[in-house]
Steps between C-alpha positions, in 0.01 A plus 500: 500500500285794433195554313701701273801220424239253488354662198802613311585127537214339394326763281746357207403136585155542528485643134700245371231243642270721351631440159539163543120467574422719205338779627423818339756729556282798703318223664808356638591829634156508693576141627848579622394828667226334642690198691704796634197684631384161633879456651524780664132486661616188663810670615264741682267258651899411660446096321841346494524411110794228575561440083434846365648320135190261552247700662545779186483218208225313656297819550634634132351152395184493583412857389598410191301166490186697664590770202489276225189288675347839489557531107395197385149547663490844417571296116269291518227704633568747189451227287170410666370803462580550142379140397152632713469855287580356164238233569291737562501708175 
């Protein structure tokens, strides 16, 4: 299968699992272009990807975890910082 039926399939699937996992719509987008960028690098580097179905979700998954790991520091270090200024007033 080519790099181009392998998307058209799983493009749909991938932002279904998106929605599932409640992502932000244009951050979902990102995530799903991104496991294709990441997809088709390994396709150059000439890796046999034996499940692409697997390969794609697992990747898809854990840019979304890192994404929303990413967040909730981001968060809490917001919140940090504004507890630190308003003590400081």
């Amino acid at each position: 299968m080519s790099f181009k039926e392998t998307y058209f399939k799983y493009y749909p699937e991938l932002v279904r699992y998106g929605q599932q996992l409640r992502l932000e719509e244009s951050e979902m987008e990102d995530l799903v272009q991104e496991t294709f960028l990441r997809y088709h690098l390994e396709l150059g580097k000439k890796v046999i990807i034996r499940n692409k179905r697997a390969w794609l979700y697992k990747v898809f998954y854990n840019l979304a975890l890192s994404s929303k790991q990413s967040k909730i520091s981001h968060h809490k270090k917001m919140k940090q910082y504004q507890m630190e200024t308003s003590a400081s007033e």
